[in-house]
C-alpha positions in Angstrom: 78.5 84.7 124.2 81.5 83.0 125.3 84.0 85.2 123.5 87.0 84.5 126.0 86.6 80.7 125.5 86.2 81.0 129.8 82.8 82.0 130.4 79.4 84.1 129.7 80.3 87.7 128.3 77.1 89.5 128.4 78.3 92.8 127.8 81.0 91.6 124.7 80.9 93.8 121.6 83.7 92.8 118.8 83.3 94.7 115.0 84.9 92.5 112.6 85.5 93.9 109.2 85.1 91.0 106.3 86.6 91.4 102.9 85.9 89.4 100.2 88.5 87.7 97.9 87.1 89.8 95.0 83.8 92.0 95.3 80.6 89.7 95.3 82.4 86.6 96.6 81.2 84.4 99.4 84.5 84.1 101.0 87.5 86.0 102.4 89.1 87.7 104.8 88.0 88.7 108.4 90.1 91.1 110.7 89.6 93.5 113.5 91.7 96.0 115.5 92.5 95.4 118.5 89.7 97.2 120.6 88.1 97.1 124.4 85.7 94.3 123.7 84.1 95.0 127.6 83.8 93.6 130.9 83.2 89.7 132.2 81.4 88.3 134.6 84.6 88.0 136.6 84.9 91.8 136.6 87.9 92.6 134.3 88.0 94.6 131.2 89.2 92.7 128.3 91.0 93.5 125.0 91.4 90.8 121.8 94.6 91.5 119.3 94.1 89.3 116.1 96.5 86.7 115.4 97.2 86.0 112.0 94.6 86.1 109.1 90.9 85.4 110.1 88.3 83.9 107.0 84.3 84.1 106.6 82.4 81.7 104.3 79.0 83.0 103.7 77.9 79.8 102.4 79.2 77.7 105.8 77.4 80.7 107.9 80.9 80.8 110.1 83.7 83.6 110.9 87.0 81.3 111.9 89.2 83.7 113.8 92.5 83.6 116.3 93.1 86.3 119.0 95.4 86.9 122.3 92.9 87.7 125.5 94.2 90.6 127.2 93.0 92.5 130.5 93.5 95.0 132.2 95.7 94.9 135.8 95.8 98.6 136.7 96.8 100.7 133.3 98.7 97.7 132.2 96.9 95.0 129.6 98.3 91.8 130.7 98.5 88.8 127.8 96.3 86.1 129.2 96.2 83.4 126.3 95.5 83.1 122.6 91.9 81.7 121.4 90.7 80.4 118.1 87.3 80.9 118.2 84.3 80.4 115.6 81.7 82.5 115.2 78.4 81.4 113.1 76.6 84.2 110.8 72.5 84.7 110.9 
């Protein structure tokens, strides 16, 4: 998908963790630790760091989530911008 809001990401793999408000409810929480999510088109290597607090509704089928786009320039990650992006559950 297009998780870099820039273009395709074939290669993208991103484990969010989703917590409900209490156990058994359709709603709460979704966060992730910052982690190598792969490598674009474009050739970089890419890293997402969560930005504030992410939510999942089960019954809307969507993941509403903010991150900063990282990559990588040498052994350095270099902030690139900060996406909110929207993900939609099967």
């Amino acid at each position: 998908g297009d998780l870099i809001g820039y273009s395709a990401f074939p290669n993208a793999s991103l484990e969010i963790i989703l917590t409900p408000v209490v156990i058994g409810a359709k709603i709460g929480a979704a966060s992730f630790n910052q982690q190598i999510t792969g490598t674009d088109n474009d050739g970089y290597v890419y890293t997402f760091k969560q930005v504030g607090e992410g939510t999942y509704d089960v019954c809307s089928q969507t993941i509403e989530i903010e991150y900063d786009v990282l990559y990588q320039s040498g052994s350095n990650w270099v902030y690139w911008y900060t996406i909110s992006n929207s993900f939609l559950l099967e």
